[in-house]
C-alpha positions as CSV (number, residue, x, y, z in Angstrom):
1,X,17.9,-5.8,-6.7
2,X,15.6,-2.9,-5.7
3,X,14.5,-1.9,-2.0
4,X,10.6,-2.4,-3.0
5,X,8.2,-3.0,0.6
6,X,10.1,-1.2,3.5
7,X,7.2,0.9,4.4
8,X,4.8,-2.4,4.5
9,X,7.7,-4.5,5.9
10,X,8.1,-2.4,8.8
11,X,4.7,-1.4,9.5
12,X,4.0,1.9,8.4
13,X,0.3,2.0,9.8
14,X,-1.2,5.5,10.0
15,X,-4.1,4.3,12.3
16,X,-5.4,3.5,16.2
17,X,-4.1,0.0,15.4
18,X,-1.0,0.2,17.8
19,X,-2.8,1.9,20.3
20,X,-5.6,-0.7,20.8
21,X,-3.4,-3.8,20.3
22,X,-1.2,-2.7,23.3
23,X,-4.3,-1.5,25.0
24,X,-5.3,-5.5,24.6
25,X,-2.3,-6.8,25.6
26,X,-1.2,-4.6,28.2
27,X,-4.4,-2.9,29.7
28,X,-4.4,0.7,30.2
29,X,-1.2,2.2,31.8
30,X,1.8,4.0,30.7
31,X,2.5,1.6,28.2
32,X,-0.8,2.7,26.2
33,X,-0.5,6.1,27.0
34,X,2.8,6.2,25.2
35,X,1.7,4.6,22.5
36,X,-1.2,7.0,22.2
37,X,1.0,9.7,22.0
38,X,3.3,7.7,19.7
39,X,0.5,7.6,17.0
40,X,-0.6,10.9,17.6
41,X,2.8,12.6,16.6
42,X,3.5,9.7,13.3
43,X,-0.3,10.6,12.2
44,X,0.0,14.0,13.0
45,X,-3.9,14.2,14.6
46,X,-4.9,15.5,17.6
47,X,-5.4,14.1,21.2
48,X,-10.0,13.9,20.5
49,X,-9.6,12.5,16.6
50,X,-7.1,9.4,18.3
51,X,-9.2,9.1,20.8
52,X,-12.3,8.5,18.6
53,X,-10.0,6.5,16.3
54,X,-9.4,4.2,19.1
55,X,-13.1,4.0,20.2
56,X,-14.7,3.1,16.9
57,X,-11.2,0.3,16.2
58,X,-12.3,-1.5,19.7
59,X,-16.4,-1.8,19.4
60,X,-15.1,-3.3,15.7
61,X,-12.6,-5.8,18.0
62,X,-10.8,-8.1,15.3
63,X,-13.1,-7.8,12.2
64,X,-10.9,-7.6,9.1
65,X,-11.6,-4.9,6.6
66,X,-13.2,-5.6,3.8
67,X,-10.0,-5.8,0.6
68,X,-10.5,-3.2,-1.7
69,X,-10.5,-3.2,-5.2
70,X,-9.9,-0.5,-7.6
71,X,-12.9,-1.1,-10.3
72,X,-12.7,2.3,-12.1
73,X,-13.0,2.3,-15.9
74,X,-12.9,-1.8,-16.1
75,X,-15.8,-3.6,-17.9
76,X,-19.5,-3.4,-16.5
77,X,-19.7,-7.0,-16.2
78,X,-16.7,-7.0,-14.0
79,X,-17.3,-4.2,-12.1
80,X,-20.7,-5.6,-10.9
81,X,-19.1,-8.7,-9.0
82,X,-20.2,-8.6,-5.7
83,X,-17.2,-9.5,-3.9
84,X,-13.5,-10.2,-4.8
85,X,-11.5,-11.9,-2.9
86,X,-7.7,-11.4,-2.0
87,X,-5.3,-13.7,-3.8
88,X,-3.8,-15.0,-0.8
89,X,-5.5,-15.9,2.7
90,X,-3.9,-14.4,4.9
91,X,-6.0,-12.0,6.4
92,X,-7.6,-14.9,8.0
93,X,-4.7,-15.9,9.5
94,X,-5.8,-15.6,13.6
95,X,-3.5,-13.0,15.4
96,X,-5.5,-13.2,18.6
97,X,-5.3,-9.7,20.7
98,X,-2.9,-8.7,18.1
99,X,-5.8,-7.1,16.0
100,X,-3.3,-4.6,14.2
101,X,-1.1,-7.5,12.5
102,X,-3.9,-7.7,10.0
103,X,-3.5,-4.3,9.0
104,X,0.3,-5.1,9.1
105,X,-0.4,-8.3,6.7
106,X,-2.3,-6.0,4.4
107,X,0.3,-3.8,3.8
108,X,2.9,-6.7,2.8
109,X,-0.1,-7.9,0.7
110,X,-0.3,-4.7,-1.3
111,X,3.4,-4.5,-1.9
112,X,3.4,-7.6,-4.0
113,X,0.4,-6.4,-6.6
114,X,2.9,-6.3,-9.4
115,X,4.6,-8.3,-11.8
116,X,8.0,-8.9,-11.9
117,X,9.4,-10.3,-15.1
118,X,9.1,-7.8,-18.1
119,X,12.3,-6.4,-17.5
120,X,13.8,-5.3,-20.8
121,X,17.3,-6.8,-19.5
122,X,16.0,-10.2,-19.0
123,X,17.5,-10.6,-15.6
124,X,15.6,-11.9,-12.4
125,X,14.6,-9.3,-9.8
126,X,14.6,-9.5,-6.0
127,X,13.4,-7.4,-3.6
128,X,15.5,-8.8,-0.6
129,X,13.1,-6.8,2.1
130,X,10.2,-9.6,1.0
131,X,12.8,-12.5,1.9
132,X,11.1,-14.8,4.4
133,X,13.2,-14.7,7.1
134,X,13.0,-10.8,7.3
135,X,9.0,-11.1,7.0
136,X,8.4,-13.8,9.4
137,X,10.7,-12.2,12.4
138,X,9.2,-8.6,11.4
139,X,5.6,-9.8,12.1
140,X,6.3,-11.4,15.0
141,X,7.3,-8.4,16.4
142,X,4.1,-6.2,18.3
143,X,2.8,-3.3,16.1
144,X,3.2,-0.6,18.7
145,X,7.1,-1.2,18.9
146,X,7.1,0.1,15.5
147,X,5.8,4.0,16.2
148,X,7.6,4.1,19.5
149,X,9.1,7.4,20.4
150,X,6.7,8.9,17.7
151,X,8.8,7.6,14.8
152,X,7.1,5.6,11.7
153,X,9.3,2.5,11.2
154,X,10.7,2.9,14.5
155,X,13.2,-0.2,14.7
156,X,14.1,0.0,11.7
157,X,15.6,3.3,11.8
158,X,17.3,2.3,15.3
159,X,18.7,-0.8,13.6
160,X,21.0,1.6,11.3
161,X,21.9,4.3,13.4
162,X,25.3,3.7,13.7
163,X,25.4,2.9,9.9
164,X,23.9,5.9,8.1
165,X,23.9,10.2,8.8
166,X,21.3,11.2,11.5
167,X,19.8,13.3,8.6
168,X,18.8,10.0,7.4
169,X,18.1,8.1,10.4
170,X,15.6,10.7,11.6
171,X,13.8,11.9,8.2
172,X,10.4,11.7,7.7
173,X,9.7,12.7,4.3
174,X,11.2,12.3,0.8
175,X,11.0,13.0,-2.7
176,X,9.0,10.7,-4.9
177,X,8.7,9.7,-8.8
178,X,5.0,11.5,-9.2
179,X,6.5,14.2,-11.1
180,X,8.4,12.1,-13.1
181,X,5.4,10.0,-13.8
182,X,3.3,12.7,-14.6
183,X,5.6,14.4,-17.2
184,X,5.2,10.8,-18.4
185,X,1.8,10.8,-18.9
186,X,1.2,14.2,-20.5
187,X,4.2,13.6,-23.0
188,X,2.6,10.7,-24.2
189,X,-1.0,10.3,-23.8
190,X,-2.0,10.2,-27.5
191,X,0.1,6.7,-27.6
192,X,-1.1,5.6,-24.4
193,X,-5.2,6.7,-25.5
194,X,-4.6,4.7,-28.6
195,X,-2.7,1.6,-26.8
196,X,-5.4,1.4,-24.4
197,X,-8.7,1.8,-26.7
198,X,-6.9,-0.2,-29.5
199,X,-5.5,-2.7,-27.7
200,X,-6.9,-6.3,-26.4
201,X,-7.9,-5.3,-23.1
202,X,-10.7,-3.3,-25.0
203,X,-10.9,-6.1,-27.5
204,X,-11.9,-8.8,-25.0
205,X,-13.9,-5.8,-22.4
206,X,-12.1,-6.0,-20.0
207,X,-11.6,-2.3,-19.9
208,X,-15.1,0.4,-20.5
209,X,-13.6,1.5,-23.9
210,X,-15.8,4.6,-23.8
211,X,-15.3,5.5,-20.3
212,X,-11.4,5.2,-21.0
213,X,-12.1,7.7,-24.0
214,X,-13.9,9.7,-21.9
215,X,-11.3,9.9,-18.6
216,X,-8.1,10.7,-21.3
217,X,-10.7,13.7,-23.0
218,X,-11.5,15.2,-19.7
219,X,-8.3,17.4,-18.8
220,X,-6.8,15.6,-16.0
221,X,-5.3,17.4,-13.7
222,X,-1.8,16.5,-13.5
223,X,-2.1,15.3,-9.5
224,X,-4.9,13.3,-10.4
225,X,-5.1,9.8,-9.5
226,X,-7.0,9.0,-12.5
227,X,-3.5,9.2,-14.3
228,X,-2.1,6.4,-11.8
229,X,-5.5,4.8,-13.2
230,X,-4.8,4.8,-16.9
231,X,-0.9,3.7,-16.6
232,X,-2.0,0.6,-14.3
233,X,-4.4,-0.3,-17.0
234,X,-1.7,0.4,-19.6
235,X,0.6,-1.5,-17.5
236,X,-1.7,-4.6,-17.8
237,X,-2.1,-4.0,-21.4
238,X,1.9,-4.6,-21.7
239,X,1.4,-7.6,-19.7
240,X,-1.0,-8.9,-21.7
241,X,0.6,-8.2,-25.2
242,X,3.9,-10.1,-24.0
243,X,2.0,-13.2,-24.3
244,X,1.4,-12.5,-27.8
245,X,5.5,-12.6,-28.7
């Protein structure tokens, strides 16, 4: 059991979204205000960059963003498709004056990009905070609710107050595995350069064999995201070699 999708469950949006949803909702009044300066302290921005935020996000009114793709060192051929399209459709799903659930779908979207079953145990995995009941009531409830009092995941952190330290309740930062992955990375990059330019990804081009070459040549800097890069493609690689055993 792990605790993967917390932020995206409980909508850890670093945007005007909140803002302009109750601005829809509610019309201006305290209620916006306060959710202005909600977002304002959870971003970290000043009073004119909100306000501009929350300008350009209501001349765009409900349009949904267009669904990035990460096409770095893949295949030419691939990487000259015009348009991909999410797996799920979702994003079409209508949320009315609720324009900031989309951004709030998005995030539970992006939480399920990876695979579960490689596990070297053999046991299933679950993540319990993508359970349906917890995902339906948690996008039912209004985006704004979730930054109130200026605090990212807002109820959720109310919800276990009485369970858990206040230094845990009310931090807002903590350590990650970047370092770890990193050291990763530079203590094996030889086997992971000859995995990846060796392997069937670069036999069947999916992968830009030389621009993989290339990106494992050119001293990456250890922060780079270029390293996050070559392990998702070694990643895949994995993936596609267990269909092989």
């Amino acid at each position: 059991m792990d605790g993967n999708g917390g932020d995206n469950l409980f909508c850890y949006l670093h945007s005007a979204a909140p803002v302009v949803d109750r601005l829809r909702c509610e019309g201006f009044g305290r209620g916006a205000i306060s959710t202005f300066r909600d977002m304002c302290q959870v971003t970290g921005c000043d009073i004119p960059t909100m306000t501009r935020a929350v300008g350009r996000r209501w001349v765009r009114r409900n349009q949904t963003a267009p669904w990035s793709v990460d096409l770095r060192l893949l295949a030419r051929r691939i990487g000259d498709r015009q348009a991909i399209e999410p797996l799920a459709p979702w994003l079409s799903t209508p949320v009315g004056r609720h324009g900031g659930k989309r951004d709030h779908i998005a995030l539970i979207m992006r939480a399920q990009f990876h695979l579960h079953g490689l596990a070297a145990s053999g046991l299933p995995r679950f993540s319990p905070l993508a359970s349906q009941p917890l995902l339906e009531f948690c996008l039912g409830i209004p985006t704004w609710l979730w930054c109130r009092g200026g605090t990212n995941r807002a109820l959720a952190r109310a919800a276990f107050a009485a369970a858990l330290p206040e230094e845990i309740v009310k931090r807002t930062s903590k350590a990650g595995p970047d370092s770890f992955i990193h050291q990763y990375f530079n203590t094996h990059r030889k086997l992971l350069r000859e995995q990846l330019l060796d392997g069937l990804l670069a036999q069947h081009d999916v992968i830009d064999r030389n621009a993989v070459n290339e990106a494992f040549q050119s001293g990456i800097r250890s922060d780079s995201e270029l390293v996050l890069r070559l392990l998702d493609l070694a990643e895949a690689e994995n993936w596609a070699k267990s269909w092989q055993e």
